[in-house]
ZAMARGU-4260 file (C-alpha; in steps of 0.2 Angstrom, whole numbers, plus 5000, padded with zeros to 4 digits):
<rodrens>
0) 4888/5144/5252 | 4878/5147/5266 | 4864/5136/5274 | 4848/5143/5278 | 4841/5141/5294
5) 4829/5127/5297 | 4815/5142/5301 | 4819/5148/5284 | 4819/5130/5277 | 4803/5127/5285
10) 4794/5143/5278 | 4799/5136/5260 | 4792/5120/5263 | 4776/5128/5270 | 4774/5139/5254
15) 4777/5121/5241 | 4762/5118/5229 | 4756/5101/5236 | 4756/5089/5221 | 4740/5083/5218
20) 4737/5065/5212 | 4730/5064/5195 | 4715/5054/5194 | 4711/5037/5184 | 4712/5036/5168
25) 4697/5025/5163 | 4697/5024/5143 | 4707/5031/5128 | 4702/5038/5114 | 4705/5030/5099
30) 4706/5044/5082 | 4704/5034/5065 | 4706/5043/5046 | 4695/5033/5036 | 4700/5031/5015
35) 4691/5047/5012 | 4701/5056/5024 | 4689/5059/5035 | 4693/5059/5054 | 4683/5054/5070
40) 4685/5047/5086 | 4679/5034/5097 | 4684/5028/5115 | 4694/5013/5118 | 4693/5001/5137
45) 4710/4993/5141 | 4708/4976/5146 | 4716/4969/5162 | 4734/4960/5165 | 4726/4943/5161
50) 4719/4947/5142 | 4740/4961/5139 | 4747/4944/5145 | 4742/4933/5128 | 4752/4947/5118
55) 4767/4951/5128 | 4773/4971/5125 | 4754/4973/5118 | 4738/4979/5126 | 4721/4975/5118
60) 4708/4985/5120 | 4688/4982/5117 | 4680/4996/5105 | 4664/4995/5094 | 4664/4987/5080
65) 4656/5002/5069 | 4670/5012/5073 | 4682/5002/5062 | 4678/5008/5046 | 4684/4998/5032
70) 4701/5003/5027 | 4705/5017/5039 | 4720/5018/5051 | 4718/5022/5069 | 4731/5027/5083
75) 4726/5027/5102 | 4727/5041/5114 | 4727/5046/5130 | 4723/5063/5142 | 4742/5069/5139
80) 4743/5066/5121 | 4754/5051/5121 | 4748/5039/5106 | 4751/5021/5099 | 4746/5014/5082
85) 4731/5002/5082 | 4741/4987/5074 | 4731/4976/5073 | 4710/4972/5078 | 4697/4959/5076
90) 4678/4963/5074 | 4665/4953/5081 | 4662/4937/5068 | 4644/4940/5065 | 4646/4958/5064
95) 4643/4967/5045 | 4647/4985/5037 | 4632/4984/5024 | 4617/4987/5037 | 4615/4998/5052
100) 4625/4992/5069 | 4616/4976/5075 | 4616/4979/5096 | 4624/4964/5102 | 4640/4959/5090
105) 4645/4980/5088 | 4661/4978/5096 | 4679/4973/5091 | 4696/4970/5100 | 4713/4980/5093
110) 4729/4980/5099 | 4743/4992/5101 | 4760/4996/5108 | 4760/4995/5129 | 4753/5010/5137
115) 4768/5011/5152 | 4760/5024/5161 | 4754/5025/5180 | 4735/5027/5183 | 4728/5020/5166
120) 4713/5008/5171 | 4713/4989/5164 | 4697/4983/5166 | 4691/4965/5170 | 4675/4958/5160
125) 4663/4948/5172 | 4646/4944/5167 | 4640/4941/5183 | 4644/4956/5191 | 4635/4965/5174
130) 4619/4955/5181 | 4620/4958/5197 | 4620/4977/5192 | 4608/4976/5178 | 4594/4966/5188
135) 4596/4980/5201 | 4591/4993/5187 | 4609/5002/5194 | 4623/5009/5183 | 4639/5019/5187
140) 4643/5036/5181 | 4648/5034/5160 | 4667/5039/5161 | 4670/5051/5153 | 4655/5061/5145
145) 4653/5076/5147 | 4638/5083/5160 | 4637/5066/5166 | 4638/5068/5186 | 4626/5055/5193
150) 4621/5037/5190 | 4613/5032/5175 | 4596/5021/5176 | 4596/5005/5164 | 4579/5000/5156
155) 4579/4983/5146 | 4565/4991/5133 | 4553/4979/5120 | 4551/4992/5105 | 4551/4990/5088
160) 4567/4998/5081 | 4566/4997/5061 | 4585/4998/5055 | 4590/4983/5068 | 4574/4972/5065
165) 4560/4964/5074 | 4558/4968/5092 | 4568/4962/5106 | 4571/4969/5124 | 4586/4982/5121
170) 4596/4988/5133 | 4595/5005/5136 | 4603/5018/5146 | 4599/5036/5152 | 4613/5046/5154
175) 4616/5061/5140 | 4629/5057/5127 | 4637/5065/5112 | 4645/5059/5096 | 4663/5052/5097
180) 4659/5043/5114 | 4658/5024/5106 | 4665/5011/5116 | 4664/5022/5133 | 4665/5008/5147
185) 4651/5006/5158 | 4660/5000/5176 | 4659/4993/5194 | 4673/4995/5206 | 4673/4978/5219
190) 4679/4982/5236 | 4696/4976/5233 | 4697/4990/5219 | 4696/4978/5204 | 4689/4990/5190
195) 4677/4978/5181 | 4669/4982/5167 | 4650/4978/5165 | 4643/4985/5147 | 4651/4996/5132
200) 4641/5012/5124 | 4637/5009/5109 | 4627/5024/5100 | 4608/5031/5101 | 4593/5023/5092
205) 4575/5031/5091 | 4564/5017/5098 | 4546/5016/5093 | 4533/5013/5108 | 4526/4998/5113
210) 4511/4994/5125 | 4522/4999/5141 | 4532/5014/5132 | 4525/5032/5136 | 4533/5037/5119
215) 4543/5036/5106 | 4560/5044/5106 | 4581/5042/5105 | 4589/5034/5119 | 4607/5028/5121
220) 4611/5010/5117 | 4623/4999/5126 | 4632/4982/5125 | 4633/4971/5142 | 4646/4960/5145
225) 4643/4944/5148 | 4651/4927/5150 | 4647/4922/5130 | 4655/4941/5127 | 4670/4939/5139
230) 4676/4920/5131 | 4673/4927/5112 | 4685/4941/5117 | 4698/4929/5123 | 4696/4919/5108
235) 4699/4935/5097 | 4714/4939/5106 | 4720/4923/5101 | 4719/4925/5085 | 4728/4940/5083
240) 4742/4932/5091
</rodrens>
């Protein structure tokens, strides 16, 4: 066989399709088919090293609680279809099926089969880098939804919201959402490039004005991590162990 020429070689390499670097993969989706046979989907946040460590080959994820429906079965996807069964998850203790999500327990850990892939984002949960980013009104782009290219604004709002009683101040956000985006991580990147997760979406509520709210209306609803949040999870993974 004959060689080619080094012009010749470098003409082909001159006319190679650069490979492009495929970007992060920040969540996964998580499809459940409940007892009625209904399915729907979700969004799953992979924890970091530290939490995949307590279960050896597993990887735990946090999800919202809501999205767990009592006796349905649930598998974890990513971006190139590759899935693992949900094997095993924990709800928060305090949350119930019988009334609408309360705000701050709506999440719940599950596990499933290692994800060995390069790119897939495990996320740290700090509380004080969520305050630091919720005190400055600031919050990253929602990964993920769709139409969502620029920063969301957070507002801590005092309304009355019937289904989840009294009134509190409710962390709200504004970016635009759709259904099957539960459990979208809300994230900061430090310097070093540790992915840090600061809040989890968590659904819409119509919030009913108070004496500072122009009006009444729906506005997405989120859960912020903090330190209480981050040791409950560690405790929960425990337990499934």
């Amino acid at each position: 066989m004959r060689a080619l020429p080094l012009v010749a070689l470098a003409a082909l390499a001159a006319c190679a399709t650069p490979v492009t670097p495929e970007p992060p993969l920040h969540m996964l989706v998580m499809k459940c088919v409940d007892g009625a046979g209904e399915e729907y989907h979700s969004r799953v946040t992979v924890l970091d090293e530290g939490m995949r460590a307590r279960g050896g080959a597993l990887d735990y994820a946090l999800a919202t609680a809501h999205s767990l429906r009592p006796g349905a079965t649930c598998r974890v996807e990513d971006n190139r279809g590759d899935n693992r069964p949900v094997l095993h998850f924990a709800r928060h203790p305090d949350y119930r099926d019988d009334h609408a999500p309360a705000l701050f327990v709506d999440w719940a850990v599950v596990s499933f089969p290692r994800f060995e892939r390069e790119g897939l984002v495990r996320f740290e949960l700090d509380g004080s880098t969520r305050t630091q980013a919720v005190e400055a009104g600031l919050l990253p782009r929602g990964r993920g939804r769709l139409h969502n290219d620029k920063p969301c604004v957070i507002t801590y709002r005092d309304a009355r919201v019937p289904p989840l009683g009294g009134r509190a101040a409710y962390p709200t956000y504004s970016c635009r959402t759709q259904g099957g985006q539960s459990g979208t991580p809300m994230t900061v990147v430090d310097p070093d490039g540790t992915h840090r997760m600061i809040g989890m979406v968590t659904g819409r509520t119509f919030f009913y004005p108070d004496q500072t709210d122009a009006s009444p209306g729906w506005y997405g609803r989120f859960i912020p991590v903090t330190p209480e949040m981050s040791s409950s999870v560690e405790s929960l993974i425990d337990a499934l162990n």
